[in-house]
BAFI-3210 file (N, C-alpha, C; in Angstrom, 3 decimals, decimal comma, padded with zeros to 6 digits):
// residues 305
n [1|2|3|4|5|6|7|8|9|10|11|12|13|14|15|16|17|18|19|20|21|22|23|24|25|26|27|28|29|30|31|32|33|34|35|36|37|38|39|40|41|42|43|44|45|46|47|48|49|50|51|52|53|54|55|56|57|58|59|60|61|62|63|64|65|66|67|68|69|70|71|72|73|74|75|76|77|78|79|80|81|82|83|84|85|86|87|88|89|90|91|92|93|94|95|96|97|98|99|100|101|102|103|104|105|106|107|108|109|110|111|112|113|114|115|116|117|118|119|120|121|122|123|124|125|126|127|128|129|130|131|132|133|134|135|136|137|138|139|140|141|142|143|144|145|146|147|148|149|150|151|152|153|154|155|156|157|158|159|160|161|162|163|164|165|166|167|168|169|170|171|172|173|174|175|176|177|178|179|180|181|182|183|184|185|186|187|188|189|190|191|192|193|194|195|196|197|198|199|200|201|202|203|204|205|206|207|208|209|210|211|212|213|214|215|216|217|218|219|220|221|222|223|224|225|226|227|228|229|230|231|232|233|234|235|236|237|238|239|240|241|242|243|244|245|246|247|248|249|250|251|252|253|254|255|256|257|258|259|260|261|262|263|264|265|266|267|268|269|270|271|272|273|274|275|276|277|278|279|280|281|282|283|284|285|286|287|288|289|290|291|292|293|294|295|296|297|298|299|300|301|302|303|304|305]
n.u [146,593|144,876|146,277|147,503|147,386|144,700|142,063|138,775|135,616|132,684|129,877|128,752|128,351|129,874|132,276|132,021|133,067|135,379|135,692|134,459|136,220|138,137|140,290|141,973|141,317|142,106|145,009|144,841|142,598|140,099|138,466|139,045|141,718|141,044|139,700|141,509|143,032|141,086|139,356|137,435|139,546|142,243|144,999|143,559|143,896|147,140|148,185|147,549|148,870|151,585|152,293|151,476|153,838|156,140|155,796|156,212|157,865|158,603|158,182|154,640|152,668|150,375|147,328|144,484|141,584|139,746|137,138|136,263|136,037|137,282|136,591|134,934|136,020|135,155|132,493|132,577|134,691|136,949|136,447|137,465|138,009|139,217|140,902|141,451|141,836|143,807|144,750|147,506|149,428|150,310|148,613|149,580|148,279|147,854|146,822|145,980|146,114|144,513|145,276|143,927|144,100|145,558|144,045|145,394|145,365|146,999|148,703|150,582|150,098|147,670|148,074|149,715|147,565|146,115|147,645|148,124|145,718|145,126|146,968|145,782|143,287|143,965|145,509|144,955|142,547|144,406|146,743|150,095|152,608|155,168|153,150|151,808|151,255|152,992|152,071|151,127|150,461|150,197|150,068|149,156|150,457|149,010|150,264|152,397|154,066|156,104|158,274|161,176|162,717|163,517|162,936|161,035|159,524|158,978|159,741|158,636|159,096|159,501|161,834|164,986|166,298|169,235|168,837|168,226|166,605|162,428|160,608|159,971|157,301|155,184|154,248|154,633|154,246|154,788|154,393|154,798|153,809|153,957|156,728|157,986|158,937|161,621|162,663|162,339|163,965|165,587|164,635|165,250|167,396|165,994|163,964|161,018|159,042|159,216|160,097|156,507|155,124|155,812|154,247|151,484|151,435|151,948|150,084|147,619|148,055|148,597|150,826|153,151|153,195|155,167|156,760|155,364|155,279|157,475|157,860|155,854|156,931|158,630|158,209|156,083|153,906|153,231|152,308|149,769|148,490|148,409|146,675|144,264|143,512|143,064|140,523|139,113|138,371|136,152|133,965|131,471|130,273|132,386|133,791|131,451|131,946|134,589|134,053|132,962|134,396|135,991|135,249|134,647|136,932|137,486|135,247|136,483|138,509|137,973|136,837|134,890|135,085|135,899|135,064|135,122|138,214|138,112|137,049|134,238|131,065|129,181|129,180|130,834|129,048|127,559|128,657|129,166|126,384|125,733|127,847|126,499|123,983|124,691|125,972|128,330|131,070|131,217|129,736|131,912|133,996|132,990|132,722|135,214|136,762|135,168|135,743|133,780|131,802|131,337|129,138|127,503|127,165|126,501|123,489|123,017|122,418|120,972|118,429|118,518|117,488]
n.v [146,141|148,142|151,059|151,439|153,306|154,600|156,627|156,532|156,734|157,490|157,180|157,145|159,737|161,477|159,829|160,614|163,197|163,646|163,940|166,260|168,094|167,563|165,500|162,648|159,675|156,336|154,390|151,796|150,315|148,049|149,073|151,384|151,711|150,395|151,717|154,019|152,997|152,625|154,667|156,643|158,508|160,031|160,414|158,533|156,049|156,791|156,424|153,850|152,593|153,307|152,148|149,532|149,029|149,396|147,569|145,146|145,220|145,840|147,609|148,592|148,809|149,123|148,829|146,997|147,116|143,969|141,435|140,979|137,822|134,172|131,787|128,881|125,828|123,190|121,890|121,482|123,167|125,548|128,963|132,046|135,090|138,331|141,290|143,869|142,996|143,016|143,372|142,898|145,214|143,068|140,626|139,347|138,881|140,627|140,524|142,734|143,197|143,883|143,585|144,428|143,494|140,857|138,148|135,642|133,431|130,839|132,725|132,728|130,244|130,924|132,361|131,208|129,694|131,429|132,676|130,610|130,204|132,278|131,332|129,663|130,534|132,057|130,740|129,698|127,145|124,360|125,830|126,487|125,478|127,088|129,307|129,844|132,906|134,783|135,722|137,749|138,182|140,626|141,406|143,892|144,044|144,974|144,134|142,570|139,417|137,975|137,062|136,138|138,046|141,498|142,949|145,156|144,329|141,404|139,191|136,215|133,348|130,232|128,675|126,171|124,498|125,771|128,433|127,941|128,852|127,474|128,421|131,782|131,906|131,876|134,664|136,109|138,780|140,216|142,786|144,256|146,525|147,364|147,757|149,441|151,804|151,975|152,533|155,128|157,502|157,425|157,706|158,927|156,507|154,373|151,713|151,882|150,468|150,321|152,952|153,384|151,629|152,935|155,631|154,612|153,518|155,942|157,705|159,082|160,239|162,818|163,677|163,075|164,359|166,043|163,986|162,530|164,948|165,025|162,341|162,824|164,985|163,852|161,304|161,076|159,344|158,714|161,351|161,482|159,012|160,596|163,158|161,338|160,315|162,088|163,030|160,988|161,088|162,916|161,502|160,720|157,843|156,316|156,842|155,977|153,189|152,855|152,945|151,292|148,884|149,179|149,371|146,413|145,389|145,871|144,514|141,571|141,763|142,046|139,737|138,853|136,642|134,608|131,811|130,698|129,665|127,218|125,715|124,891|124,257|125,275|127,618|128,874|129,592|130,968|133,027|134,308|135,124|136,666|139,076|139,789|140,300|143,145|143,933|144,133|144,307|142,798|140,398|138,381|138,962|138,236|135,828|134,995|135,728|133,532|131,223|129,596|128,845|131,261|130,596|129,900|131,923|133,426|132,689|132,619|135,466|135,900|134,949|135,892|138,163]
n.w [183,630|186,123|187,511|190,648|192,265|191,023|190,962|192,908|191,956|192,773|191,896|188,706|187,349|188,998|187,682|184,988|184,689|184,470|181,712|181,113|182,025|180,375|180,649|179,603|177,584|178,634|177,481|178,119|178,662|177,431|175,023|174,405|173,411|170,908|169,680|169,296|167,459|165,245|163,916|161,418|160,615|159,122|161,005|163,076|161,280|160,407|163,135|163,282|161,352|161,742|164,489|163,639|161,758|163,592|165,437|163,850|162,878|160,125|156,333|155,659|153,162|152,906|155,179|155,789|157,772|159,274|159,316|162,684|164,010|164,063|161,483|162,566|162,163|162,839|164,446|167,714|168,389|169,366|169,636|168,526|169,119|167,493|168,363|166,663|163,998|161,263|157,377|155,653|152,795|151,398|152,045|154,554|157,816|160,887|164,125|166,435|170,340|173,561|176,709|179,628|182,049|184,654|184,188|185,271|183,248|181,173|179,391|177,102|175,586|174,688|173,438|171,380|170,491|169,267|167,104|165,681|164,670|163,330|160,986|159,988|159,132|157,044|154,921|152,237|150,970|148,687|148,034|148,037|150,544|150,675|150,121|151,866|154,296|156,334|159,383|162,307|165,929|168,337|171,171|173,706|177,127|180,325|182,158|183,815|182,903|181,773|184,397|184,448|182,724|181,911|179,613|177,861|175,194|174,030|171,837|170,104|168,484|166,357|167,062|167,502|170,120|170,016|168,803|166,300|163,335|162,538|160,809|159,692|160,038|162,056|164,106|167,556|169,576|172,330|174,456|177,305|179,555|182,189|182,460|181,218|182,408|182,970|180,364|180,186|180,007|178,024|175,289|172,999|171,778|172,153|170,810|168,277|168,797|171,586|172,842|171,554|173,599|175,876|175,227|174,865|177,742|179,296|178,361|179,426|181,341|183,398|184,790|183,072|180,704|179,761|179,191|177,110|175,215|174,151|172,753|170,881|169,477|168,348|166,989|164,111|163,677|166,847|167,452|165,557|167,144|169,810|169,001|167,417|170,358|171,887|170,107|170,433|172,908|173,690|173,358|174,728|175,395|174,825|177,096|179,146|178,997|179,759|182,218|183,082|182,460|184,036|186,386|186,370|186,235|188,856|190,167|189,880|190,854|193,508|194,557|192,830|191,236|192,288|193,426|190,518|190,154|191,548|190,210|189,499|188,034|188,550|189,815|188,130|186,213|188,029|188,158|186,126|185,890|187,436|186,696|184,171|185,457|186,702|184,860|183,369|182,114|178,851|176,601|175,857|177,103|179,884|179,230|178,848|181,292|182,743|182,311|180,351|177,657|175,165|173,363|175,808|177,586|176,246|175,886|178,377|178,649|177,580|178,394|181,012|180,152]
ca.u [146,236|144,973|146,954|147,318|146,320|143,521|140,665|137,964|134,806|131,233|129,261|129,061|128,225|131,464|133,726|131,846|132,918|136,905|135,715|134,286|137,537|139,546|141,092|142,433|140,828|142,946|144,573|145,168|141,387|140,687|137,649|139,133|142,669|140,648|139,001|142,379|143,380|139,587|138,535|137,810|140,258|143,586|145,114|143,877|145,391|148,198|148,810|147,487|149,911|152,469|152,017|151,959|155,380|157,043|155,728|156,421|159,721|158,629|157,788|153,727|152,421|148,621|146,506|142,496|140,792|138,929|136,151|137,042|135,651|137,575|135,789|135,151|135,729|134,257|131,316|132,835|136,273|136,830|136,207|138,666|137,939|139,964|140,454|141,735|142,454|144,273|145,130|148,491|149,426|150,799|148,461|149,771|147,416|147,906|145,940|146,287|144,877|145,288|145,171|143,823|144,489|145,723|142,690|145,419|145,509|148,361|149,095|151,206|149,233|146,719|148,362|149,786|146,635|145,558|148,802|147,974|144,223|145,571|147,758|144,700|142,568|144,459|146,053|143,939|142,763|145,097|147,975|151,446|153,062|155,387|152,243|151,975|151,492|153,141|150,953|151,636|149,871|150,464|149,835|150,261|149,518|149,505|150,702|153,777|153,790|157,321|159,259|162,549|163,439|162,867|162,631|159,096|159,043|159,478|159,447|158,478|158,475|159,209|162,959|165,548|166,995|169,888|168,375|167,965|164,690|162,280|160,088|159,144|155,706|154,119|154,917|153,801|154,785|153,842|154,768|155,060|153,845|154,910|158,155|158,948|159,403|163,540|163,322|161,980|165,344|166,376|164,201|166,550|167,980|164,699|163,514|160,089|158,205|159,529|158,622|155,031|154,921|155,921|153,378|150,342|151,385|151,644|149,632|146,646|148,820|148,870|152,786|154,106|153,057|156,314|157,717|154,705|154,959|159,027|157,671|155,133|157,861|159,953|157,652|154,806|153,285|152,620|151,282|148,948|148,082|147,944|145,648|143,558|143,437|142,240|139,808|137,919|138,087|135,328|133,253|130,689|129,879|133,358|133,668|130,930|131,908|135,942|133,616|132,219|135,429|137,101|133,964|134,825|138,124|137,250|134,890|136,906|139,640|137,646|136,533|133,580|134,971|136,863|134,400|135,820|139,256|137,457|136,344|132,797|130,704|127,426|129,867|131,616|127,507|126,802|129,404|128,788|125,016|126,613|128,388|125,842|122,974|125,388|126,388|129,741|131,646|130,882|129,469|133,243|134,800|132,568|133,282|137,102|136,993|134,612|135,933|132,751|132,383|130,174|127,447|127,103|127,066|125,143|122,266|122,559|122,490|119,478|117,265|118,071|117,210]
ca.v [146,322|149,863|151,739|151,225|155,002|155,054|157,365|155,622|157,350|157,355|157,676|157,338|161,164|161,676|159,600|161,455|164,332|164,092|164,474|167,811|168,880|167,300|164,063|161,655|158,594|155,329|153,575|150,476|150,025|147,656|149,750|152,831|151,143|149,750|153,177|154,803|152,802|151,964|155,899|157,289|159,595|160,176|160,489|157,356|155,295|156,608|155,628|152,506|151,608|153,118|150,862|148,154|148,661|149,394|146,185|143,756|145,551|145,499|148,455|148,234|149,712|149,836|148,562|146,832|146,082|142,741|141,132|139,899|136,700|133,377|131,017|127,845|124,886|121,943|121,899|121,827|123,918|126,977|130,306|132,954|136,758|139,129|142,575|144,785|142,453|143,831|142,547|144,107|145,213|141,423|139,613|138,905|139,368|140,496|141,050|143,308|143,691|144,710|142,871|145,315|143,193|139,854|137,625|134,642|132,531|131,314|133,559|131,909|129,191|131,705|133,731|130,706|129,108|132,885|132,868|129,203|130,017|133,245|131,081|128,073|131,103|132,701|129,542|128,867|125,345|124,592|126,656|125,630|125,473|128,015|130,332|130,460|133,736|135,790|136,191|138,325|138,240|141,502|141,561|144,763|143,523|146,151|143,513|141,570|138,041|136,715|137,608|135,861|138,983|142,700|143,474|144,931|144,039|140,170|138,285|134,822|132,745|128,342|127,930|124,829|125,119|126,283|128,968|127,784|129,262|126,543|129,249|132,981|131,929|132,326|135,728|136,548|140,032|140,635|144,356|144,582|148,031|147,636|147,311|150,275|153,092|152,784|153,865|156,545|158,377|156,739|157,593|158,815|154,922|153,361|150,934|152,537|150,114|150,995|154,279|153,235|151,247|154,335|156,404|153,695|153,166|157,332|159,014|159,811|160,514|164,490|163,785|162,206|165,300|166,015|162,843|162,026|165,871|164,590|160,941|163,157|165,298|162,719|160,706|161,508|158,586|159,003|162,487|161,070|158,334|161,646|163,628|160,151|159,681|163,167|163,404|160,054|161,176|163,880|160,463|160,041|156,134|155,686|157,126|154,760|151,855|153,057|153,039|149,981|148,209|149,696|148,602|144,653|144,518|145,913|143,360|140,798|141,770|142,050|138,388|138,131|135,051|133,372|130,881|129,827|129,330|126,175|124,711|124,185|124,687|125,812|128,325|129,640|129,826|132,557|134,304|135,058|135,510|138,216|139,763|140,204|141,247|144,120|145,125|144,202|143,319|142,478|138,629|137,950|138,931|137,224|133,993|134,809|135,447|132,725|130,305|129,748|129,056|132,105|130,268|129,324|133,198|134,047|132,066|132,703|136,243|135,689|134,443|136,989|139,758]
ca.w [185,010|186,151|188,573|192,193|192,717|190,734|191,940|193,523|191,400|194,068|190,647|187,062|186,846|188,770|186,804|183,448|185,198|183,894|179,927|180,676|182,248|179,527|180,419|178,032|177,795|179,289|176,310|178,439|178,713|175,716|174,059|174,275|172,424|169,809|169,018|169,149|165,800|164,123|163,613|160,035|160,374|158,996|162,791|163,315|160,428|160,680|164,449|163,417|160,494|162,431|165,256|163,161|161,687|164,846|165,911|162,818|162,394|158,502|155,711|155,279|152,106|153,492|156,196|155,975|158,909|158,389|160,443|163,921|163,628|163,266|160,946|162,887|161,415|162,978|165,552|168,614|168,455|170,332|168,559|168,312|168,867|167,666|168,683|166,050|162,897|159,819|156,649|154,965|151,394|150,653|152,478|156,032|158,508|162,257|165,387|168,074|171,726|174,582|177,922|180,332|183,977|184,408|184,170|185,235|182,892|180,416|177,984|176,233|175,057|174,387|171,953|169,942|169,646|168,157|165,856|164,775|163,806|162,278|159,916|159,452|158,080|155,760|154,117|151,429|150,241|147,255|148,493|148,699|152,094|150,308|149,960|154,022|154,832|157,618|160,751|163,579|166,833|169,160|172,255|174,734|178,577|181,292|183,167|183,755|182,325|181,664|185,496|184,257|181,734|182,282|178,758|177,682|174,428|173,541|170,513|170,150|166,764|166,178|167,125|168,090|171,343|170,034|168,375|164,731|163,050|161,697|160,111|159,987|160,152|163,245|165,057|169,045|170,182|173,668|174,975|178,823|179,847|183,193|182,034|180,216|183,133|182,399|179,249|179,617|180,299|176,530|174,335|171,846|171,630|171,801|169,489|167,609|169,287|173,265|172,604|171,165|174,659|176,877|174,820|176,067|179,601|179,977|177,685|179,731|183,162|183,176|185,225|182,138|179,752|179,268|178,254|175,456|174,350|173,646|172,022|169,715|168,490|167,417|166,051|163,484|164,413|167,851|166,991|165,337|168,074|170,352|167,831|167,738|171,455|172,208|169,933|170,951|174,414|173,624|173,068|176,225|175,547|175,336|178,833|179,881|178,631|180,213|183,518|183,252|182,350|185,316|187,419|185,711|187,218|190,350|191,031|189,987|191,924|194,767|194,621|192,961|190,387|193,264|192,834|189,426|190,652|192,345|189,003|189,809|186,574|189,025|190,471|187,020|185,633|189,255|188,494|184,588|186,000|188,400|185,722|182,858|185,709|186,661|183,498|184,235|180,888|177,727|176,761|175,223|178,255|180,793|178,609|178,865|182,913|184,062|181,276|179,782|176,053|174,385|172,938|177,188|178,280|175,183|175,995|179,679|178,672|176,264|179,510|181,908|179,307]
c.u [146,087|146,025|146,659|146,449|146,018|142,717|140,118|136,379|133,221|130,131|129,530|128,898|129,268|132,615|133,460|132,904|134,753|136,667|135,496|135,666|139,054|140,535|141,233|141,614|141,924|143,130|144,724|143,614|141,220|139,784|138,132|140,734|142,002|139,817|140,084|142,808|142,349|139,217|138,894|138,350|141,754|144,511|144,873|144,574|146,332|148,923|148,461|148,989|151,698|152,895|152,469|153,622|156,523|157,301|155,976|157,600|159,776|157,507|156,581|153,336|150,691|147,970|145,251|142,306|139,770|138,246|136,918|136,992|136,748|136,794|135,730|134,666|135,235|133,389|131,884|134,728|136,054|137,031|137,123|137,605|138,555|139,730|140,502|142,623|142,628|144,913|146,320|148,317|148,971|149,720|148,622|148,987|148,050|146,551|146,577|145,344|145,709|144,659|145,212|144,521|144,423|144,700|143,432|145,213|146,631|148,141|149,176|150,378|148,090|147,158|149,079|148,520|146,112|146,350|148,220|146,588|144,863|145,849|146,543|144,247|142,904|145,897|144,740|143,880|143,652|146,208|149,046|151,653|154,266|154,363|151,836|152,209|152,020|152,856|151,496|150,490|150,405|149,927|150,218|149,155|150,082|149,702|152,008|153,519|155,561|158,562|160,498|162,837|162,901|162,903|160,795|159,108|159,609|158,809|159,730|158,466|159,635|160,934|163,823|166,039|168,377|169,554|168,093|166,633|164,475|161,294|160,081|157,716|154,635|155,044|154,494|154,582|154,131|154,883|154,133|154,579|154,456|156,476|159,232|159,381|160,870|163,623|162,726|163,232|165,887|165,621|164,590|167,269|166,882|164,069|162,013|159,153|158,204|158,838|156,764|154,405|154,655|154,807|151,728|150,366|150,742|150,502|148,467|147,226|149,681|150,506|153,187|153,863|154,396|157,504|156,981|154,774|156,748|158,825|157,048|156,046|158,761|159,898|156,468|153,751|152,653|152,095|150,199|148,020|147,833|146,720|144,711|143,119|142,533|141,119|138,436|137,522|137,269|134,259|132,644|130,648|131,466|134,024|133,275|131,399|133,539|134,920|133,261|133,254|136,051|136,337|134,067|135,747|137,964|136,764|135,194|137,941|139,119|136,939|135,536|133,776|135,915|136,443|134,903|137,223|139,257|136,818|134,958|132,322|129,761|128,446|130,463|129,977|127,038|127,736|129,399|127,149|124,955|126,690|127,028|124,400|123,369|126,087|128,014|130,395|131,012|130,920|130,963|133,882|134,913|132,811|134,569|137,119|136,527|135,188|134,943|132,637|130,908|129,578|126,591|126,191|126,044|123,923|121,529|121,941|120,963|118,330|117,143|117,267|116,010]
c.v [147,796|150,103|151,526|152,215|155,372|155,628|156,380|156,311|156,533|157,206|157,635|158,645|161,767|161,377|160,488|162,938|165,092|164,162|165,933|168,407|168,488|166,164|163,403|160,487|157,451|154,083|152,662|149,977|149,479|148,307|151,259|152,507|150,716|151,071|153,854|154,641|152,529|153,253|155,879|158,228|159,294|159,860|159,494|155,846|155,633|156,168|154,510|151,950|152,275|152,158|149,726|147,809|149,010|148,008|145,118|144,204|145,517|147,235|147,913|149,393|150,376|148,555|148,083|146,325|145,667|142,835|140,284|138,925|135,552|132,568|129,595|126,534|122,957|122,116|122,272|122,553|125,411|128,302|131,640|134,546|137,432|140,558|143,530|143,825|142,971|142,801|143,272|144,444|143,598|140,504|138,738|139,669|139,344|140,999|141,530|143,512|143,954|144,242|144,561|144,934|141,274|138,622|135,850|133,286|132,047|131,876|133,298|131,040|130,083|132,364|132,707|129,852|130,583|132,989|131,479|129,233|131,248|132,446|130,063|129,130|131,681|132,195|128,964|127,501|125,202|125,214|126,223|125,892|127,066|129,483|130,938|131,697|133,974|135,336|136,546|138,285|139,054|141,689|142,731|144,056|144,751|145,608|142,776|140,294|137,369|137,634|137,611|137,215|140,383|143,612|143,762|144,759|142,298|139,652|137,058|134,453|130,933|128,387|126,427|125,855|125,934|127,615|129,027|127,689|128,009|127,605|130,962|133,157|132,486|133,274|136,071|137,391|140,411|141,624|144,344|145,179|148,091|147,672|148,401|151,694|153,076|152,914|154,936|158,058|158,100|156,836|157,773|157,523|154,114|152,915|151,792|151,444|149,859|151,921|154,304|152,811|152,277|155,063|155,871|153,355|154,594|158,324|159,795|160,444|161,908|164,725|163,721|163,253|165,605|165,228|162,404|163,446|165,321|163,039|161,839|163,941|164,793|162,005|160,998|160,601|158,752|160,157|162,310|159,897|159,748|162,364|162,449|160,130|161,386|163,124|162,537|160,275|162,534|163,016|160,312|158,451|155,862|155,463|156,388|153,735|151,870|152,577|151,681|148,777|148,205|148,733|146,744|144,800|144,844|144,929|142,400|140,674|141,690|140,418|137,789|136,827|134,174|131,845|129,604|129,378|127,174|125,352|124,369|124,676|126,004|127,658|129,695|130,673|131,425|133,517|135,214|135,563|136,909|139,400|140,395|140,781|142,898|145,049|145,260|143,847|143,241|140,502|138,263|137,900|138,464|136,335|133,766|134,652|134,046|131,316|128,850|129,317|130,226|131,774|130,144|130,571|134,097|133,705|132,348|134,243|136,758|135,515|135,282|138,480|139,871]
c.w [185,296|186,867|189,303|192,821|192,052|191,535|191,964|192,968|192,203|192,736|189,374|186,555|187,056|188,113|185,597|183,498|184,509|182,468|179,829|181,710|181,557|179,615|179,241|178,702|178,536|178,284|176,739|178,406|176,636|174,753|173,536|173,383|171,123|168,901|168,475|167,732|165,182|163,805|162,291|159,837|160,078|159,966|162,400|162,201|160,553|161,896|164,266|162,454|161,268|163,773|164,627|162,299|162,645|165,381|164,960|162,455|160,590|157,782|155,544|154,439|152,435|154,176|155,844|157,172|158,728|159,765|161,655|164,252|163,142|162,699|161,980|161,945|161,635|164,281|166,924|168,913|168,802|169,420|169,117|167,728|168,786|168,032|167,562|164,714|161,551|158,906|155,543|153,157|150,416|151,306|153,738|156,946|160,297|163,127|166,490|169,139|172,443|175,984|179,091|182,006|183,341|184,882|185,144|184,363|181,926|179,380|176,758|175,239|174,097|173,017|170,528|169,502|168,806|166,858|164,741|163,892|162,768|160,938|158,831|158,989|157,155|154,709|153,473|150,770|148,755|146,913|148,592|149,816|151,727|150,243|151,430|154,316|156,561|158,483|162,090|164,667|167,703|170,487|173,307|176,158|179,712|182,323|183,019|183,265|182,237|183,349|185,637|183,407|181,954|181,297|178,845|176,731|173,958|172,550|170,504|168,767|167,376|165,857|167,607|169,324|171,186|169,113|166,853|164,301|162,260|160,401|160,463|159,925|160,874|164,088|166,250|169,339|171,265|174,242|176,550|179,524|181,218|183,645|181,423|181,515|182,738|181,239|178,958|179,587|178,608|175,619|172,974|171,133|171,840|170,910|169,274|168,490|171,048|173,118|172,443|172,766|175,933|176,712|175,508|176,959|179,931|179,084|178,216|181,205|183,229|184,032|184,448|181,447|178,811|177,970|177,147|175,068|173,605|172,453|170,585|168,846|168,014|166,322|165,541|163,984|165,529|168,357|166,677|166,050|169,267|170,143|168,391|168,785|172,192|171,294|169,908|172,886|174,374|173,882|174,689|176,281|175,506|176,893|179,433|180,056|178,936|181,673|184,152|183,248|183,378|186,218|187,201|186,754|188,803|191,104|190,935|190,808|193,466|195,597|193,891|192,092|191,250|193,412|191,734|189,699|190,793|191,375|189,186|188,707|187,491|189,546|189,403|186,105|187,207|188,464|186,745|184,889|186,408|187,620|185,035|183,673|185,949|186,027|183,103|182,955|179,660|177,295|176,575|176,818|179,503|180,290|179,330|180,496|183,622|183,046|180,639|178,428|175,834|174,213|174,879|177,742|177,281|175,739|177,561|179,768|178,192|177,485|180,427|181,347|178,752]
res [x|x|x|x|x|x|x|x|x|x|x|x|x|x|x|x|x|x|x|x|x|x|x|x|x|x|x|x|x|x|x|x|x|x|x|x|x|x|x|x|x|x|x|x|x|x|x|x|x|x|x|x|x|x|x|x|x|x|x|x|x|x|x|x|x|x|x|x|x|x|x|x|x|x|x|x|x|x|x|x|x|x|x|x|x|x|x|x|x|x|x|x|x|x|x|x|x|x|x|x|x|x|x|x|x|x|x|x|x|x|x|x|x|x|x|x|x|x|x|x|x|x|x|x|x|x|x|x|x|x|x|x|x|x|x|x|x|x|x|x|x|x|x|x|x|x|x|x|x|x|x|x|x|x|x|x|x|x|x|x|x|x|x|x|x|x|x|x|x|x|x|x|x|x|x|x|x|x|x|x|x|x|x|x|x|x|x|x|x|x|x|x|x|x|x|x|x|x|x|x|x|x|x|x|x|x|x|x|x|x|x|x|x|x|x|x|x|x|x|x|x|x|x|x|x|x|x|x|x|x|x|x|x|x|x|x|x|x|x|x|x|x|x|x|x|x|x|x|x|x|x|x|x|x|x|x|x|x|x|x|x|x|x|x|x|x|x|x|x|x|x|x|x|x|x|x|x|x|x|x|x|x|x|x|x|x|x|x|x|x|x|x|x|x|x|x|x|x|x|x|x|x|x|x|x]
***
């Protein structure tokens, strides 16, 4: 979710207008997160594989990032986009994203059907059940989602009620951000992946300077997510395409998919029409808001164009 007191930018020449005076990009925005760990640079692997063992709580020997693509496997079954999918030393594969604003819908559900395809694709035919890799699913949301607990980082995996594990199979890590302002007094006693949290709520918010110049000297890691994060924010199209994202939730927040709420198909079809004449989104993401299936918004996209 952005900020409350976000600027209000009259212009796309004005918003450009904070790269040439040096802003950081906004890693909650999900193109400009997905840049932060995909660059060919040093810097950015290393904030990526650091990241990722903050968040899997496990030593990784090396990092690939695979295609984002799940395979689908029968005609009509719902297709799975990932954001930032990696495949480790051993073989366990995770995905990370990054929930910019709360689109409303469940989560939950959401992220274990992502964990569950995770596991269906990289269980090969012929495999023992023993051979079952891993699979992590990460999630950071710059929104609130679980209101009972005021942790920001929670971990989900396939227990009994009394807490007896049935596997370490399927992993869901969903990170809070609105969650972490009290520790920022603790960083010293903060788990590696709090900190990582703190670092992506504040890192572009010239108040907080302070407290990520204290995260970067602590940790190499988030030096290198620093490094990284400045030096894609030189990037104009990333800028744009930060502008344009911003410009999404605005007008969703402002009503324009209120429509879909109301289940009407004719209604969910204006409002992806809306979208994709305005420039508003990306096809994936109009799918995800107006709840759409892609091939729908593809095609609709294909006719207006």
């Amino acid at each position: 979710m952005m900020k409350k007191n976000i600027n209000i930018y009259n212009s796309q020449d004005e918003y450009l207008a904070q790269m040439k005076q040096g802003a950081l990009l906004n890693p909650r925005i999900d193109s400009t997160f997905k840049a932060l760990f995909t660059q060919p640079t040093e810097e950015s692997r290393n904030a990526l594989h650091s990241f990722l063992e903050a968040a899997t709580e496990r030593k990784i020997k090396s990092v690939e990032l695979t295609a984002n693509e799940a395979p689908i496997a029968f005609e009509k079954q719902r297709g799975v986009s990932y954001d930032i999918l990696c495949i480790f030393d051993d073989g366990q594969p995770a995905n990370l994203e990054m929930m910019a604003f709360n689109q409303k819908y469940d989560y939950g559900k959401r992220a274990e059907y992502q964990v569950a395809r995770l596991e269906t694709t990289y269980l090969k035919k012929g495999d023992t059940w023993e051979k079952a890799p891993k699979v992590y699913q990460i999630t950071v949301l710059d929104f609130v989602f679980d209101k009972t607990s005021t942790e920001a980082v929670s971990r989900y995996a396939m227990r009994t009620a009394d807490n007896r594990e049935l596997s370490d199979t399927l992993n869901i890590i969903f990170i809070e951000l609105p969650k972490v302002t009290k520790l920022e007094n603790s960083i010293e006693k903060n788990t590696a992946l709090e900190n990582w949290a703190i670092f992506l709520k504040e890192a572009d918010n010239p108040k907080k300077k302070g407290i990520i110049q204290k995260l970067t000297e602590q940790e190499t890691g988030l030096m290198n997510a620093k490094q990284s994060l400045s030096s894609i924010s030189a990037n104009q199209d990333l800028w744009l395409e930060q502008f344009r994202q911003e410009m999404f939730e605005r007008d969703i927040r402002s009503g324009l998919s209120a429509a879909k709420e109301e289940g009407r198909s004719e209604a969910k079809l204006d409002d992806a029409r809306k979208m994709i004449l305005k420039n508003i989104g990306t096809i994936e993401q109009i799918a995800e808001v107006t709840d759409l299936p892609l091939e729908t918004v593809q095609k609709l996209a294909e006719k207006l164009n």
